[in-house]
ChimeraX commands (.cxc) that place a marker at each C-alpha (Angstrom):
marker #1 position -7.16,-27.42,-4.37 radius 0.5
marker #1 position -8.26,-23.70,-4.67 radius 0.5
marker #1 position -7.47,-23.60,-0.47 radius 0.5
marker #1 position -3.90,-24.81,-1.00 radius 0.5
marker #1 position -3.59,-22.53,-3.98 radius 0.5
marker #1 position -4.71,-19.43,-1.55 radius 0.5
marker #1 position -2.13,-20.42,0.58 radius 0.5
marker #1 position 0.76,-20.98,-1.46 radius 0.5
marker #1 position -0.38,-17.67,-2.98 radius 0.5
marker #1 position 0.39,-15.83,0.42 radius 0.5
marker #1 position 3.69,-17.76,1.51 radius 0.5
marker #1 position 4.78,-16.95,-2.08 radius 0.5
marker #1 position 3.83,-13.42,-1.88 radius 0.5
marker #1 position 6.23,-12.78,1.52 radius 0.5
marker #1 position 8.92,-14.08,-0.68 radius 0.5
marker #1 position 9.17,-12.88,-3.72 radius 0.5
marker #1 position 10.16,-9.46,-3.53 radius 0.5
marker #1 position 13.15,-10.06,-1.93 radius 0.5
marker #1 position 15.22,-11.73,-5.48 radius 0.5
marker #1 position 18.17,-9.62,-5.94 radius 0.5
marker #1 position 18.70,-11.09,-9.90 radius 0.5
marker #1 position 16.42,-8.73,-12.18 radius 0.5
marker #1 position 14.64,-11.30,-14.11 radius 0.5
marker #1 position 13.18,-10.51,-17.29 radius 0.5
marker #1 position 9.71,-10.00,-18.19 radius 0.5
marker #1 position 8.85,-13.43,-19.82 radius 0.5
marker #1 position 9.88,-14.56,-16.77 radius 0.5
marker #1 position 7.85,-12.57,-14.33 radius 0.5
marker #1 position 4.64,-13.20,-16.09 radius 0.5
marker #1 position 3.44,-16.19,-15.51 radius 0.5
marker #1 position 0.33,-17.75,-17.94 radius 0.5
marker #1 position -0.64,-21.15,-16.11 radius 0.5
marker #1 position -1.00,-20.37,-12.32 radius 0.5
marker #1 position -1.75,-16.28,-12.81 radius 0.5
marker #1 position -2.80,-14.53,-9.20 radius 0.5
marker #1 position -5.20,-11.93,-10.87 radius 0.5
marker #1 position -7.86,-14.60,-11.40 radius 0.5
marker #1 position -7.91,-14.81,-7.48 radius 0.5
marker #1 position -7.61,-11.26,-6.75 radius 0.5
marker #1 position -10.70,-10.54,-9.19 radius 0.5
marker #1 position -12.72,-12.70,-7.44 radius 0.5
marker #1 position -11.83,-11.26,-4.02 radius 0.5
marker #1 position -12.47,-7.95,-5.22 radius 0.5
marker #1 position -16.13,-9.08,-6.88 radius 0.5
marker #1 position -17.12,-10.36,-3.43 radius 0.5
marker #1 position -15.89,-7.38,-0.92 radius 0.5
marker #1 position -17.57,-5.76,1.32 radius 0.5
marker #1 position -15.97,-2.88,0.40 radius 0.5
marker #1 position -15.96,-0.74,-2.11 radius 0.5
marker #1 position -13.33,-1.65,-4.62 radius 0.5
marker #1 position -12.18,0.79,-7.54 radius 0.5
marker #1 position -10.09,-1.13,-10.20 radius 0.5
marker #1 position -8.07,1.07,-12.22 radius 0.5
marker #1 position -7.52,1.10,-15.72 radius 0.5
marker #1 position -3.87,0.08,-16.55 radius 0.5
marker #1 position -1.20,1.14,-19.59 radius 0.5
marker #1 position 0.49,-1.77,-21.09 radius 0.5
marker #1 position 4.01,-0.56,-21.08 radius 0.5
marker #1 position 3.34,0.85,-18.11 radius 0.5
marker #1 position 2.49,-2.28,-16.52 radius 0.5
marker #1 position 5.53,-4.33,-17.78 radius 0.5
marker #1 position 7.78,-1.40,-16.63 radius 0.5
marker #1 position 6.94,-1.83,-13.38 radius 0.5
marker #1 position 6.25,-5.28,-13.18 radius 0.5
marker #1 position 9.83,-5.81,-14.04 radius 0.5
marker #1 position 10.92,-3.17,-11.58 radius 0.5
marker #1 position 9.25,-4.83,-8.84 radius 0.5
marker #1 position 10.54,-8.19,-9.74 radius 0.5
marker #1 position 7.53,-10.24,-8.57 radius 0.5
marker #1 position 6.00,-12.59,-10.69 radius 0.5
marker #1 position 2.11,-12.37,-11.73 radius 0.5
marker #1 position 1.73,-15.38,-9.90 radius 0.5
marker #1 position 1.47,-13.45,-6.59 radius 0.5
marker #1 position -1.05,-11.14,-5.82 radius 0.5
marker #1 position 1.28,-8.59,-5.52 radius 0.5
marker #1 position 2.78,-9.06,-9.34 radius 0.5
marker #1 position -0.79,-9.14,-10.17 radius 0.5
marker #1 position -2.27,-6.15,-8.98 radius 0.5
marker #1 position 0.86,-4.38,-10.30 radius 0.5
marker #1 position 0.42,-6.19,-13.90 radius 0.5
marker #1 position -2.96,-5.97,-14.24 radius 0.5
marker #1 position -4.07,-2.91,-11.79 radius 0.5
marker #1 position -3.00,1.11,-12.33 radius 0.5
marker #1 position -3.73,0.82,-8.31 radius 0.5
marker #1 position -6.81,-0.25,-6.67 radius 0.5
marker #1 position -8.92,2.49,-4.66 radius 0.5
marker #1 position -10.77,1.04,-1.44 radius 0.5
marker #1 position -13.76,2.45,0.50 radius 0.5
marker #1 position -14.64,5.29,-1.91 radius 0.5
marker #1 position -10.38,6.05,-2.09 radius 0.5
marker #1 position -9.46,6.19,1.55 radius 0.5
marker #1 position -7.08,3.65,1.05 radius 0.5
marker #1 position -5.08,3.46,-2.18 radius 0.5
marker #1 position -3.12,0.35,-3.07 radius 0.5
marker #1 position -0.42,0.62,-5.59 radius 0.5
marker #1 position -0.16,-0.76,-9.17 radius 0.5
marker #1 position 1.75,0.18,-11.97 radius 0.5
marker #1 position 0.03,3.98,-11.91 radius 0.5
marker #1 position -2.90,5.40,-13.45 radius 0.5
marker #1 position -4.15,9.50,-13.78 radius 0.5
marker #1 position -5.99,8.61,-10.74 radius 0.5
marker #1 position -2.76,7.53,-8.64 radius 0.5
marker #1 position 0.00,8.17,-10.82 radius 0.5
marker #1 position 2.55,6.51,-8.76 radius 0.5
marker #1 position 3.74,3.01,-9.53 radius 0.5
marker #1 position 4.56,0.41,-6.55 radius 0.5
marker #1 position 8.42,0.57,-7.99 radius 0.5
marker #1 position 9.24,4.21,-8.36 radius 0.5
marker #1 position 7.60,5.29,-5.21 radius 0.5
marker #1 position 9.74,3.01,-3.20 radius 0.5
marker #1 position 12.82,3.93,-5.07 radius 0.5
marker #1 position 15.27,6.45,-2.28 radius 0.5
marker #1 position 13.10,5.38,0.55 radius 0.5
marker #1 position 13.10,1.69,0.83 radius 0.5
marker #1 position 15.66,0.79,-1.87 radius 0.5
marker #1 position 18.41,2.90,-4.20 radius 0.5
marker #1 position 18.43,0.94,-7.07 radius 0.5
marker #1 position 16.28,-1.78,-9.05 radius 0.5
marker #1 position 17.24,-5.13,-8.29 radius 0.5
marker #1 position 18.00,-4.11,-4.59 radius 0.5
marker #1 position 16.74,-6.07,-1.54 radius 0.5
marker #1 position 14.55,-3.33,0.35 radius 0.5
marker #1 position 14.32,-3.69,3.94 radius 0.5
marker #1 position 10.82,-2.94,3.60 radius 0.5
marker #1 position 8.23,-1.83,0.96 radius 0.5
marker #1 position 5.69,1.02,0.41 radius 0.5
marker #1 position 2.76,-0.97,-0.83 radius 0.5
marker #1 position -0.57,1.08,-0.10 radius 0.5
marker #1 position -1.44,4.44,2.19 radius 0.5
marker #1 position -4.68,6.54,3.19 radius 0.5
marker #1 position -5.82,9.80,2.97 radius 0.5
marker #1 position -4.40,10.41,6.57 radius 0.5
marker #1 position -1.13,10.09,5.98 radius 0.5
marker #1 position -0.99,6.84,7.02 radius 0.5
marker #1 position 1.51,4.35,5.57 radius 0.5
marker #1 position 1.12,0.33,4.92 radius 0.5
marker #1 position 4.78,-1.03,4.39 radius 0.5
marker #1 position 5.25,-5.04,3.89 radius 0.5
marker #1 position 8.15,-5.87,6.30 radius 0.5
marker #1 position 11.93,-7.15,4.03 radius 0.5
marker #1 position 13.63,-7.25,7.10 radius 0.5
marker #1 position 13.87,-3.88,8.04 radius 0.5
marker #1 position 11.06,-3.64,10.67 radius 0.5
marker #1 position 11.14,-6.69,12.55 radius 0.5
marker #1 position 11.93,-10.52,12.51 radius 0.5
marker #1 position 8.56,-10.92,11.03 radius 0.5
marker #1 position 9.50,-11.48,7.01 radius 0.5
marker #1 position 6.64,-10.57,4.34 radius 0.5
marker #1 position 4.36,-8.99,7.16 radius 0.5
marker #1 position 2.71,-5.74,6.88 radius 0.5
marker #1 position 3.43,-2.88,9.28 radius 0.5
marker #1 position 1.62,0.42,9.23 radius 0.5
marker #1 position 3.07,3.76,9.66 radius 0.5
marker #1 position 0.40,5.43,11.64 radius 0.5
marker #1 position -0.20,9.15,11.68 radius 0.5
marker #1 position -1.74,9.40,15.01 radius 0.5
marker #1 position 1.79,8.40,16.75 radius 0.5
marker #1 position 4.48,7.57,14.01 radius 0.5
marker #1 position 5.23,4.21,14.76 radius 0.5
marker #1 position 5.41,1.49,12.45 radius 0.5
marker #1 position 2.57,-1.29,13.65 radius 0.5
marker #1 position 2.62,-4.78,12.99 radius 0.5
marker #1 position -0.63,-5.84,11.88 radius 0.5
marker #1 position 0.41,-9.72,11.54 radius 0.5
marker #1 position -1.07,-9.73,8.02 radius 0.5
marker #1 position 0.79,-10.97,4.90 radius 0.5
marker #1 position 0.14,-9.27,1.97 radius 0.5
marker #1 position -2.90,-11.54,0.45 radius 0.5
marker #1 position -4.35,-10.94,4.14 radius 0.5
marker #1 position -3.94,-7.36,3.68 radius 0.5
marker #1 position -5.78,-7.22,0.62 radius 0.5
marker #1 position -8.61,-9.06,2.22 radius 0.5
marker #1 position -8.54,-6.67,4.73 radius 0.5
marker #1 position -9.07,-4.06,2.77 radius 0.5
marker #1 position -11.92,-5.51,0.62 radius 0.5
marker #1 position -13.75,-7.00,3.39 radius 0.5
marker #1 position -12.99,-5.14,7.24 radius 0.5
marker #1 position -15.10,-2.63,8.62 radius 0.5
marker #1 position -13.09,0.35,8.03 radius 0.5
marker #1 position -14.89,2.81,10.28 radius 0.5
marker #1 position -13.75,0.34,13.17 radius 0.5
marker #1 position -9.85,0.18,12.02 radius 0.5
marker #1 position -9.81,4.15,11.57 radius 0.5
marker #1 position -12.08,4.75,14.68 radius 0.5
marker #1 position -12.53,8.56,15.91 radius 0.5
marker #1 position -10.21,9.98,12.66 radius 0.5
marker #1 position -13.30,9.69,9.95 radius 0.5
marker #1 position -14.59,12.66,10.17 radius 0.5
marker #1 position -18.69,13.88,9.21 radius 0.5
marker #1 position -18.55,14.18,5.22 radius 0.5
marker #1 position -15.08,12.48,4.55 radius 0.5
marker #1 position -16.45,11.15,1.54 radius 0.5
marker #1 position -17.09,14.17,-0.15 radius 0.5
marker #1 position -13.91,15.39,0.98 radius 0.5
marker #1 position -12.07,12.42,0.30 radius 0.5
marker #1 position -13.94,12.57,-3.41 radius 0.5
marker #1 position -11.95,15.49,-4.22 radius 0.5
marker #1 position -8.84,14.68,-3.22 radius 0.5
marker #1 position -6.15,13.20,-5.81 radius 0.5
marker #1 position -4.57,9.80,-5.11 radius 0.5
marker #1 position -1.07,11.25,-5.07 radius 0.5
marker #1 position -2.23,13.83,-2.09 radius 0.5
marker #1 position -3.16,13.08,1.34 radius 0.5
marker #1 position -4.60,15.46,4.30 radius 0.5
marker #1 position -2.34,16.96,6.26 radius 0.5
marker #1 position -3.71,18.03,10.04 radius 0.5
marker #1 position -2.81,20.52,12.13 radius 0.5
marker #1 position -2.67,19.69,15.14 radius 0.5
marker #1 position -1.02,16.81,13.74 radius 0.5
marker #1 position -2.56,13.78,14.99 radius 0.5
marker #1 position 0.37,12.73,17.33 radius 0.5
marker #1 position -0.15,15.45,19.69 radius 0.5
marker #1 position -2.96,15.37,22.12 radius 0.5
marker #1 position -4.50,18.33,21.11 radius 0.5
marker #1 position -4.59,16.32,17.62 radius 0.5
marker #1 position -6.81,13.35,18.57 radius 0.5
marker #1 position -10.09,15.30,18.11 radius 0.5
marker #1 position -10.15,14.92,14.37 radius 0.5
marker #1 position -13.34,17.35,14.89 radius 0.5
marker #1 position -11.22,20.41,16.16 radius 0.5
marker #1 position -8.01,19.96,13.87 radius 0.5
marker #1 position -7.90,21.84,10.17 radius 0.5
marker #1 position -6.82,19.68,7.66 radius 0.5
marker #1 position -5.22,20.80,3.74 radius 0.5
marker #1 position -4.32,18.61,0.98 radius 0.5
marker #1 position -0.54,18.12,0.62 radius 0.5
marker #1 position 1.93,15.92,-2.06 radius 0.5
marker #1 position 1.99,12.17,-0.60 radius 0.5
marker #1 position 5.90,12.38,-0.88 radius 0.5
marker #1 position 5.44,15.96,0.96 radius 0.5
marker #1 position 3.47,13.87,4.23 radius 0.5
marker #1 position 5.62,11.09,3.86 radius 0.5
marker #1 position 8.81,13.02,4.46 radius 0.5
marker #1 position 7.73,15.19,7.22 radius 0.5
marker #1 position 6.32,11.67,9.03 radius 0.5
marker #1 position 10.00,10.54,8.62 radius 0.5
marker #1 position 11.66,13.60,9.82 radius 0.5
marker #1 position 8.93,14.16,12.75 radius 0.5
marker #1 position 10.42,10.51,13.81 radius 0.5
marker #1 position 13.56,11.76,13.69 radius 0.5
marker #1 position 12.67,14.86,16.25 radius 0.5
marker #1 position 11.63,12.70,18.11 radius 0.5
marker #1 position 13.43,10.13,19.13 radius 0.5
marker #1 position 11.80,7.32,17.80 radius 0.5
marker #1 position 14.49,6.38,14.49 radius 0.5
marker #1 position 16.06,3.23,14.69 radius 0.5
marker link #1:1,2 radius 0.2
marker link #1:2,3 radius 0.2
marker link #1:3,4 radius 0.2
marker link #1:4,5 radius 0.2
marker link #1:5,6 radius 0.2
marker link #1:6,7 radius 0.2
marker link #1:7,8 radius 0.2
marker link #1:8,9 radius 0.2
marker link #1:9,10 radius 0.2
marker link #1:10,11 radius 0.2
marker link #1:11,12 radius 0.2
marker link #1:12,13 radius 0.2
marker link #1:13,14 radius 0.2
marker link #1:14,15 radius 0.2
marker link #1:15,16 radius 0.2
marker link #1:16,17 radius 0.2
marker link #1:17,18 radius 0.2
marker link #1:18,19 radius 0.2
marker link #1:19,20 radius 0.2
marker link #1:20,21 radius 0.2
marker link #1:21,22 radius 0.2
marker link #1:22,23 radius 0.2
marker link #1:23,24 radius 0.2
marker link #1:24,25 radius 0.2
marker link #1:25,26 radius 0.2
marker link #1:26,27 radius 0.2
marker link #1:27,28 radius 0.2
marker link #1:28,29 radius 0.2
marker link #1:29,30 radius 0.2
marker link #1:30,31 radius 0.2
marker link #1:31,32 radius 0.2
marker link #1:32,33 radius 0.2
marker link #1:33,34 radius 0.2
marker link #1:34,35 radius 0.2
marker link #1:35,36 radius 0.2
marker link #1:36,37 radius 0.2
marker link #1:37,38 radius 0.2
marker link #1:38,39 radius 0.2
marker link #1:39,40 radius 0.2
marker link #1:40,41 radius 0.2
marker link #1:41,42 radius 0.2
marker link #1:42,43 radius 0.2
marker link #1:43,44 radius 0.2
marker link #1:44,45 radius 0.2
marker link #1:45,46 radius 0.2
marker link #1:46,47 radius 0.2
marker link #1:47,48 radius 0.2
marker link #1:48,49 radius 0.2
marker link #1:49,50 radius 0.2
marker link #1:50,51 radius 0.2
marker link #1:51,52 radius 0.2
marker link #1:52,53 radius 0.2
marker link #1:53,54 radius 0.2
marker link #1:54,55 radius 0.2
marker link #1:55,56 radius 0.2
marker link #1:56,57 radius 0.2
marker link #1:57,58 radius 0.2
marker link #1:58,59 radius 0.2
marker link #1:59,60 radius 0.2
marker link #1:60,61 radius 0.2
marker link #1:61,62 radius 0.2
marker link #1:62,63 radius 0.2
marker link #1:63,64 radius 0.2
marker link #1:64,65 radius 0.2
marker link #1:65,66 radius 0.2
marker link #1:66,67 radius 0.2
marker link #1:67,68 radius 0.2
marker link #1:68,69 radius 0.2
marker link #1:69,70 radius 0.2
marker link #1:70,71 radius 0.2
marker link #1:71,72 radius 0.2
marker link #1:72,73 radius 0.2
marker link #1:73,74 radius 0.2
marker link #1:74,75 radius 0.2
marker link #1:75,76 radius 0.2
marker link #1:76,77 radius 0.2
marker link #1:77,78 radius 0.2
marker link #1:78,79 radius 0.2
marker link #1:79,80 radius 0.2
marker link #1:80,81 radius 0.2
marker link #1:81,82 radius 0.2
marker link #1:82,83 radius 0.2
marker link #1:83,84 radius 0.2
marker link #1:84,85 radius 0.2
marker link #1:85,86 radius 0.2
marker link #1:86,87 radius 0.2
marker link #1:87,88 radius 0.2
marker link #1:88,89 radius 0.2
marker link #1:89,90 radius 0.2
marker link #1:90,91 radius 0.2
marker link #1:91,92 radius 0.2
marker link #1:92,93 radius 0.2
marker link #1:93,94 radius 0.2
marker link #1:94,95 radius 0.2
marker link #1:95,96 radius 0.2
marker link #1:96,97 radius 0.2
marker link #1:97,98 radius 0.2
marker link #1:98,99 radius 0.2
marker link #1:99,100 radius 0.2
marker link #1:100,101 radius 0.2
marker link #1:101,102 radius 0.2
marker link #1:102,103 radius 0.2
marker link #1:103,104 radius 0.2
marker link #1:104,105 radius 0.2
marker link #1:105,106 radius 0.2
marker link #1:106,107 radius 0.2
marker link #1:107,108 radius 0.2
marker link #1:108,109 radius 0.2
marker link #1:109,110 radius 0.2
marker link #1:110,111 radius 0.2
marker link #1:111,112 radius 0.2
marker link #1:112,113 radius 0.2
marker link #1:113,114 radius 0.2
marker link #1:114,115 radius 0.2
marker link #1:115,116 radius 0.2
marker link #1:116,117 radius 0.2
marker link #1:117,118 radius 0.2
marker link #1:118,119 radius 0.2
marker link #1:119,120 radius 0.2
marker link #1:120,121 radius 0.2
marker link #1:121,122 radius 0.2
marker link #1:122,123 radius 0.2
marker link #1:123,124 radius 0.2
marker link #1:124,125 radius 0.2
marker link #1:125,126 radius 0.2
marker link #1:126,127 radius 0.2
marker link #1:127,128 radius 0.2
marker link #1:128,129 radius 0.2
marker link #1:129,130 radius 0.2
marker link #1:130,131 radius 0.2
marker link #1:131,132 radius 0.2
marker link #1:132,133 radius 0.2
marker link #1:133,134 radius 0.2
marker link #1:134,135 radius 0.2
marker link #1:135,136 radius 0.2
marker link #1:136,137 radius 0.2
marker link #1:137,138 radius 0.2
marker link #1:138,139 radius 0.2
marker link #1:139,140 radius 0.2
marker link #1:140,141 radius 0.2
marker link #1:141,142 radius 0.2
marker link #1:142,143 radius 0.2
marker link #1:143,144 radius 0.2
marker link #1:144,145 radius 0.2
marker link #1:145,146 radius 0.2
marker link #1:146,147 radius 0.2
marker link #1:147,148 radius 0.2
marker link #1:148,149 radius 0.2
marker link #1:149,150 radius 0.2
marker link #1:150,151 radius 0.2
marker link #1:151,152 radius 0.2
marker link #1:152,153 radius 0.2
marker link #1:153,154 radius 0.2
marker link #1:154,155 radius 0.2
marker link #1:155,156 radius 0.2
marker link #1:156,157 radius 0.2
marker link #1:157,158 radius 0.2
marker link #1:158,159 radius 0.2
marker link #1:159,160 radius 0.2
marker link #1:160,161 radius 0.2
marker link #1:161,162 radius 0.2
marker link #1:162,163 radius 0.2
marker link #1:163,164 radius 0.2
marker link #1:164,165 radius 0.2
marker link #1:165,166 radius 0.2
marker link #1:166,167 radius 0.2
marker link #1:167,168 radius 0.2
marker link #1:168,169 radius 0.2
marker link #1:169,170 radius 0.2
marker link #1:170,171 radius 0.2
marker link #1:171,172 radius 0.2
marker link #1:172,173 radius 0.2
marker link #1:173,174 radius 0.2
marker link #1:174,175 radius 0.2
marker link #1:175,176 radius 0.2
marker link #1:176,177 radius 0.2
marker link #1:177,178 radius 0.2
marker link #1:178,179 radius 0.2
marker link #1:179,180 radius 0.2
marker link #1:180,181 radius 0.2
marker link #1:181,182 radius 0.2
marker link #1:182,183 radius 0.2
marker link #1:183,184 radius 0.2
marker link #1:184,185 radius 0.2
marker link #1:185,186 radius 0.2
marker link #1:186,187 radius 0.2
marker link #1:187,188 radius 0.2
marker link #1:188,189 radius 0.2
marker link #1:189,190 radius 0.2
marker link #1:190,191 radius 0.2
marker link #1:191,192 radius 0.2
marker link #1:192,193 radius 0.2
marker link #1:193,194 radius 0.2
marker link #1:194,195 radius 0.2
marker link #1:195,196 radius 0.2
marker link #1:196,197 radius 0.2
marker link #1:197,198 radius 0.2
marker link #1:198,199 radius 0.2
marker link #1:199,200 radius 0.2
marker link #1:200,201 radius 0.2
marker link #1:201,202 radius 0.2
marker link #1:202,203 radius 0.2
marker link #1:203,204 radius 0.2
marker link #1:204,205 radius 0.2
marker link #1:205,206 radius 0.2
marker link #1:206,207 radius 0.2
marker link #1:207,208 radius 0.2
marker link #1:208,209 radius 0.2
marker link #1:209,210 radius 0.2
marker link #1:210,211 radius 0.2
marker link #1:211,212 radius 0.2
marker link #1:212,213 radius 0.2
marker link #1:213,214 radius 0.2
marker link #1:214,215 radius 0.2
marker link #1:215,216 radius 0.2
marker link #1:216,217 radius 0.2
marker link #1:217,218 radius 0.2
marker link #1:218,219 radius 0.2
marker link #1:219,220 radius 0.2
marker link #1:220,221 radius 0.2
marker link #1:221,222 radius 0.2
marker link #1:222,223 radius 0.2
marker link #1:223,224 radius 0.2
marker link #1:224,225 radius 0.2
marker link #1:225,226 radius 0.2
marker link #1:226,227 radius 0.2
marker link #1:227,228 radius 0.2
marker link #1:228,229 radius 0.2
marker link #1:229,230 radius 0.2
marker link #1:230,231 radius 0.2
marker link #1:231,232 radius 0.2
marker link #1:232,233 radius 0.2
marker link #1:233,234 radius 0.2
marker link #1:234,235 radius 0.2
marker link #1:235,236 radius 0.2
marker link #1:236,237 radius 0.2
marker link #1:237,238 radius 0.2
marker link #1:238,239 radius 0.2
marker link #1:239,240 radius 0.2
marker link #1:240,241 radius 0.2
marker link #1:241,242 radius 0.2
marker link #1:242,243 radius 0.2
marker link #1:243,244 radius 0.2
marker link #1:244,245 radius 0.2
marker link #1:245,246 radius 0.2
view
């Protein structure tokens, strides 16, 4: 029972984002079959260091009606329950409905980039990112034929990669994958003391950047904090400079 609940719990998680009626809140949270029981549990057992953080009520049914996903996915749950989640002492940050310690909400950060208004179908959505500048986006339509997939927006070359995970996959591979093999060569000596310091709305911005050759020696590039919205536009324009904008 608890296997077919997992996977109903991921095929319902590719789906539900994409409603285009707003529903209301009584309607999004759902008390019988709720996600967060699940997501607790995956969290408990990771390998990974797993930061829960604390979450404002109104907040929380703000966004969660924003979003339009039901607490019934683990999606809706992290945003209902969750101010964000911070993985591997914060070098990945997944978003909730916002918190002092990543005071952006899954909603209003993808609002002008994958969406204009609430309610809209969004070719894709912003969904977590790392200190890098790195981007994970969980595919509407906009990125491929491959609906309710993650993609990531990698700094080291600025395309968007499909990593053939849905979004309950995603979240188990950020509780539970070696990290230091995903991110290879750009985890520098120390990044968790640097990483300690650095806000979850800010991310490291290199120079070289890291899609130039002389970039890939994360050793011999400087690196200063910069606004998350900052990175993420100059990744976007970079793309655009260079050819590689659909």
């Amino acid at each position: 029972m608890k296997i077919l609940t997992a996977i109903s719990l991921i095929f319902f998680s590719s789906t539900t984002f994409a409603q285009t009626k707003m529903r209301l809140l009584n309607e999004l949270v759902n008390k019988t079959e709720p996600s967060w029981n699940f997501v607790k549990q995956w969290i408990d057992s990771a390998k990974n260091k797993v930061e829960i953080l604390s979450v404002d009520t109104a907040k929380a049914n703000a966004a969660l009606y924003k979003t339009q996903v039901t607490t019934r996915s683990p999606m809706g749950a992290i945003v209902y329950m969750t101010g964000g989640l911070l993985v591997d002492s914060g070098w990945i940050r997944i978003l909730g409905s916002g918190n002092p310690k990543l005071n952006r909400t899954l909603p209003d950060w993808n609002k002008g980039k994958s969406f204009q208004k609430f309610g809209e179908n969004p070719s894709f959505l912003l969904i977590a990112d790392d200190v890098i500048g790195g981007f994970f986006l969980l595919n509407g339509g906009g990125l491929g034929d491959d609906l309710g997939k993650i993609y990531y927006f990698s700094p080291d070359n600025l395309e968007y990669e499909p990593l053939g995970l849905s979004y309950t996959e995603f979240l188990i591979f950020c509780f539970n994958t070696n990290l230091d093999d995903f991110y290879g060569d750009y985890r520098w000596t120390n990044w968790k003391d640097d990483v300690a310091k650095l806000g979850g709305d800010n991310v490291y911005n290199f120079f070289p950047t890291l899609w130039t050759n002389e970039g890939k020696d994360i050793s011999k590039v400087s690196k200063q904090a910069v606004p998350i919205e900052e990175q993420y536009n100059l990744n976007i324009e970079f793309r655009k400079q260079l050819g590689l904008a659909k």
